[in-house]
C-alpha positions in Angstrom: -27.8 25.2 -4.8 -29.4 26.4 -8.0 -27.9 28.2 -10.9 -23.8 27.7 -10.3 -22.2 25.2 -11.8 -18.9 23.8 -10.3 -15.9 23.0 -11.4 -14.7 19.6 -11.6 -11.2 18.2 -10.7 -9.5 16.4 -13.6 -10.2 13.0 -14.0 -6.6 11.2 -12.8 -5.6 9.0 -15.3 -2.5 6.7 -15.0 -0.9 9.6 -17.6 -1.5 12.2 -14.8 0.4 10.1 -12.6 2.9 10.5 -15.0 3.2 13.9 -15.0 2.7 14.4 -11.5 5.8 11.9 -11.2 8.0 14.2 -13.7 6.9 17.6 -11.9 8.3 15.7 -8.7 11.5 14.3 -9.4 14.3 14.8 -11.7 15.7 12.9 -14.5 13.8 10.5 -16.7 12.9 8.0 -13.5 13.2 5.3 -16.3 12.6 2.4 -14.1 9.0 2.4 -12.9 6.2 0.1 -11.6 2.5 0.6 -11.5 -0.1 -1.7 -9.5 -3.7 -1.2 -8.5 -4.8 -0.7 -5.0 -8.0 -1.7 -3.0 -8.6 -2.9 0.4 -10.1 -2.5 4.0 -9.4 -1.4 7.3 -11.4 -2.3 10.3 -12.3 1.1 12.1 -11.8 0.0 15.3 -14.7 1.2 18.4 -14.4 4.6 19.8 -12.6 6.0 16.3 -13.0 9.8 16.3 -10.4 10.6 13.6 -8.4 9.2 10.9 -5.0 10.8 9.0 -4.1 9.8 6.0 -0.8 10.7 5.0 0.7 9.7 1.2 4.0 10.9 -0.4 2.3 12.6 -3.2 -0.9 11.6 -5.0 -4.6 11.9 -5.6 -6.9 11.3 -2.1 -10.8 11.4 -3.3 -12.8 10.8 -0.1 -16.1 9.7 -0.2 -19.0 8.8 2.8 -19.0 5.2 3.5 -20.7 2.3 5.6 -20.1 2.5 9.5 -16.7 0.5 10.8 -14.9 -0.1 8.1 -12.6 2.1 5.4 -12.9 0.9 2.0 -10.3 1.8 -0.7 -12.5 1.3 -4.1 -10.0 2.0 -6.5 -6.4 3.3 -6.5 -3.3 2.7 -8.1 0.8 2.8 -6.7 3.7 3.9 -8.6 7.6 3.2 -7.8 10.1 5.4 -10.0 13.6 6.0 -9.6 16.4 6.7 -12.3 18.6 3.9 -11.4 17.8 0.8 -11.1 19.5 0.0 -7.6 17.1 2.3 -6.7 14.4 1.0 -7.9 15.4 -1.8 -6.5 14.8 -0.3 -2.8 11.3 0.6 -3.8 10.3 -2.6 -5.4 11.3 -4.2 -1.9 8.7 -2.1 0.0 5.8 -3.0 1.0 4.3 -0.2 -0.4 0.5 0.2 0.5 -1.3 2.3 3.5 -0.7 0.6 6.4 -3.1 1.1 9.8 -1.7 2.2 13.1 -3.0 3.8 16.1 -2.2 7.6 16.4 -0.7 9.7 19.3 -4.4 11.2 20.0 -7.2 9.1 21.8 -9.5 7.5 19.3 -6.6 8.4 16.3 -6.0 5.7 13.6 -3.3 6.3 10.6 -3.3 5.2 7.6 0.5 5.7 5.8 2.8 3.7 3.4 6.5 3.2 4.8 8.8 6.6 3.9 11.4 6.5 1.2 14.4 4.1 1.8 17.3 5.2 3.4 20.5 6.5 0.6 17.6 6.8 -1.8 16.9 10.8 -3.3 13.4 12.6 -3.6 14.9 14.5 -6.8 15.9 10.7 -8.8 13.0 8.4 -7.6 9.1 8.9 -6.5 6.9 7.0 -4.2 3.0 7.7 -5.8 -0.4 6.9 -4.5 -4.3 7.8 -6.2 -7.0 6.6 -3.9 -10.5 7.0 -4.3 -11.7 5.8 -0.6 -15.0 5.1 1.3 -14.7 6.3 5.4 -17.3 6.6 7.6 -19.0 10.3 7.7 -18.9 11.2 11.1 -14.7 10.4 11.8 -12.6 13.1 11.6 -10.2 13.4 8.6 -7.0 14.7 8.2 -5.0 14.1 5.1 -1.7 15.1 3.6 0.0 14.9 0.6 3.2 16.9 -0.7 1.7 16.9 -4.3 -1.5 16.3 -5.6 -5.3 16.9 -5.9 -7.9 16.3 -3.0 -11.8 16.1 -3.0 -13.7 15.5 0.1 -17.8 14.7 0.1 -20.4 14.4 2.2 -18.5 14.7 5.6 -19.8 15.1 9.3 -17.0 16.1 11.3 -14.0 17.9 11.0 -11.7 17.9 8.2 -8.0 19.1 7.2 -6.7 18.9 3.6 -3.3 20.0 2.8 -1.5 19.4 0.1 1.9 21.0 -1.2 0.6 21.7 -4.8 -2.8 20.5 -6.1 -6.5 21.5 -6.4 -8.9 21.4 -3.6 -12.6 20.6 -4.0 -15.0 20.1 -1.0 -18.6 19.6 -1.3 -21.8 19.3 1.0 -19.5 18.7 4.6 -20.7 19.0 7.8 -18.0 20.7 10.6 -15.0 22.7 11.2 -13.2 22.5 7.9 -9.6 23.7 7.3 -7.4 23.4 3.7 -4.5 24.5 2.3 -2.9 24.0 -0.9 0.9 25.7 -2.0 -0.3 26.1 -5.6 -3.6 25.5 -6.8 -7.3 26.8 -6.6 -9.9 25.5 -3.8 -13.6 25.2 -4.6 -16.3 24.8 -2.1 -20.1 23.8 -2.0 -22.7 23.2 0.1 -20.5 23.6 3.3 -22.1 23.9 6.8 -19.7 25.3 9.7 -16.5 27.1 10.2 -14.4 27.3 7.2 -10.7 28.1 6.7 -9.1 28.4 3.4 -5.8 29.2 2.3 -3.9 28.9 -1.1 -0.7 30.6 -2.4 -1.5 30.6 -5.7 -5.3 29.9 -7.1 -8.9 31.1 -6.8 -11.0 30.7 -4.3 -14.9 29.6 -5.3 -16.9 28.6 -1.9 -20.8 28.5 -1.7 -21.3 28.3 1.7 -24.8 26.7 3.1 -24.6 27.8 6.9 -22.2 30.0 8.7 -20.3 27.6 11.7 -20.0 29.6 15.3 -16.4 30.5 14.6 -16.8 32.0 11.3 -14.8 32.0 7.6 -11.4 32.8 6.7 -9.3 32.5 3.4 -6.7 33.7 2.4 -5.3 33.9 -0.9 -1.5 35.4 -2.0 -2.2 35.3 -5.8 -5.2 34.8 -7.1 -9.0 35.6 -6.4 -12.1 35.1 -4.0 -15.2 34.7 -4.9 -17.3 33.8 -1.9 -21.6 33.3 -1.8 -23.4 33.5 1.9 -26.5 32.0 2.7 -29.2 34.1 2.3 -30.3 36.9 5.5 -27.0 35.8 7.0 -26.2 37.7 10.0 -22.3 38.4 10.3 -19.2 40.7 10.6 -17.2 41.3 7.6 -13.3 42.2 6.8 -12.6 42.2 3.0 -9.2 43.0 2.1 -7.5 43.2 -1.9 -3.7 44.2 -0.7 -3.4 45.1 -4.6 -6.7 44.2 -6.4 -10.3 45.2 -6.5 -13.3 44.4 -3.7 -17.0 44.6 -3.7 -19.2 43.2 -1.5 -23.5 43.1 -1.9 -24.8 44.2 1.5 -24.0 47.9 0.8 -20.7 48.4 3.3 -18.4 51.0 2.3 -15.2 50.4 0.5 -12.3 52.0 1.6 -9.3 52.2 -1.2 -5.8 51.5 0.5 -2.9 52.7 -2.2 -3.9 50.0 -5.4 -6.0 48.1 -2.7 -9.2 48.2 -1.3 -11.1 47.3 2.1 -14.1 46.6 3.4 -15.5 46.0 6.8 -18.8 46.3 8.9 -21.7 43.9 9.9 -24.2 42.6 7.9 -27.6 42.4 9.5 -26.5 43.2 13.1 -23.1 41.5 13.0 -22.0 37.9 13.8 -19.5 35.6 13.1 -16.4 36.8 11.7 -16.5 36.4 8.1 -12.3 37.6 6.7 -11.7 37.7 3.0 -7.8 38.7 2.1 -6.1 38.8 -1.1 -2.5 40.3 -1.7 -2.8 40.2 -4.9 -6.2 39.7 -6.8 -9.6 40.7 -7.5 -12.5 39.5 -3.9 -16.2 39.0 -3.9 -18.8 38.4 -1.4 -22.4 38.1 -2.5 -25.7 36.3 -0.8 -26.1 33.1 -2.5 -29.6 33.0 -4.6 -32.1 31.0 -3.3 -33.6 28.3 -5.8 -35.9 29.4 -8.3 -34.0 32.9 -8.6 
């Protein structure tokens, strides 16, 4: 891709973890504990996904070396605001533990859940991983709160996360994310493509259009959303109360303080559906290098 620079995720600092802590829980958690994380997990033969699932946190997942999951760096907080509290977290073992999943060739990676008596609004379990997995597994991770970047898969992916940014670059596959609060940025992808956000802006530079097509869909927010160039597909471009343009010359349609859009793009193809209730969507061909 030439000529679009990306936006980066913040940098998370053991201070972020702070404030992601305080946005979680209530009171001032006085009695807290951070350690670092690494480690390994054998990917055992005929893997064909891995779920990671984390109270809240950072998950940054990178390609790694065939049969084995690296963490390269992370770091663990305990909270609570009272120290017999805290004194159920400290007693955990508190790190990702492997176990096989329901589905054949499933593996899970998880730390135990929050003791029991203990409350989500006066203590907090965190995790920030930055992790190495094998490119062609499956992924599917989950966090209530925090940011997420996945690179350089060849599979499938799902990313949801209850609050946090999304970013997702040069993947390979079905891929399917959804944060409550936060904006989702997208490059280099290759395959179908389903985004969703609450609240945020979409920005996805897509590199080849999957079988089954695109969808996002924001509630608040914006879309702005580059094809690969002489792209044949079917478009539905919806602003419930915003503005809408698209570059292929299809007609818009204006819809009380909306707009639509809709009609195929040199002969038709996939589906491609852009919808915003409230916000401002764009769909353009992406520029090829040198332009």
């Amino acid at each position: 891709m030439v000529g679009h620079p990306m936006p980066e995720l913040r940098t998370f600092q053991p201070i972020l973890l702070c404030l992601l802590l305080f946005s979680c829980a209530e009171g001032t958690l006085g009695y807290r504990s951070e350690t670092p994380m690494s480690g390994e997990y054998e990917v055992p033969d005929g893997t064909k996904k891995l779920t990671i699932r984390v109270p809240a946190g950072n998950l940054t997942i990178r390609a790694g070396e065939p049969g084995v999951i690296k963490i390269r760096e992370g770091m663990s907080l305990l909270a609570a605001d009272l120290e017999e509290d805290y004194a159920k977290l400290e007693a955990l073992d508190f790190r990702l533990i492997q176990t096989a999943g329901e589905g054949e060739g499933e593996i899970i990676l998880q730390p135990p859940g929050l003791p029991v008596g203990l409350e989500p609004e006066r203590s907090a379990m965190v995790m920030r991983l930055i992790m190495e997995v094998p490119a062609g597994i499956a992924l599917d991770l989950e966090t209530a709160r925090g940011h997420c970047a996945v690179d350089g898969r060849r599979a499938a992916v799902r990313v949801h996360t209850g609050s946090g940014e999304i970013k997702l670059s040069n993947n390979r596959g079905a891929l399917s994310a959804f944060t409550g609060d936060g904006s989702c940025v997208v490059d280099g992808h290759r395959g179908d493509l389903n985004l969703e956000t609450k609240n945020g802006t979409v920005l996805a530079y897509l590199e080849e259009l999957g079988p089954n097509g695109v969808e996002v869909l924001v509630e608040a927010g914006a879309i702005r959303f580059w094809m690969p160039p002489t792209t044949e597909f079917s478009l539905d471009l919806v602003a419930e109360f915003g503005e809408g343009k698209n570059s292929y010359g299809l007609p818009v349609e204006e819809n009380g303080r909306g707009m639509r859009s809709a009609g195929n793009v040199a002969g038709g193809g996939p589906p491609v559906r852009l919808w915003c209730a409230r916000g401002d969507v764009s769909v353009s061909p992406k520029q090829r290098p040198g332009n």
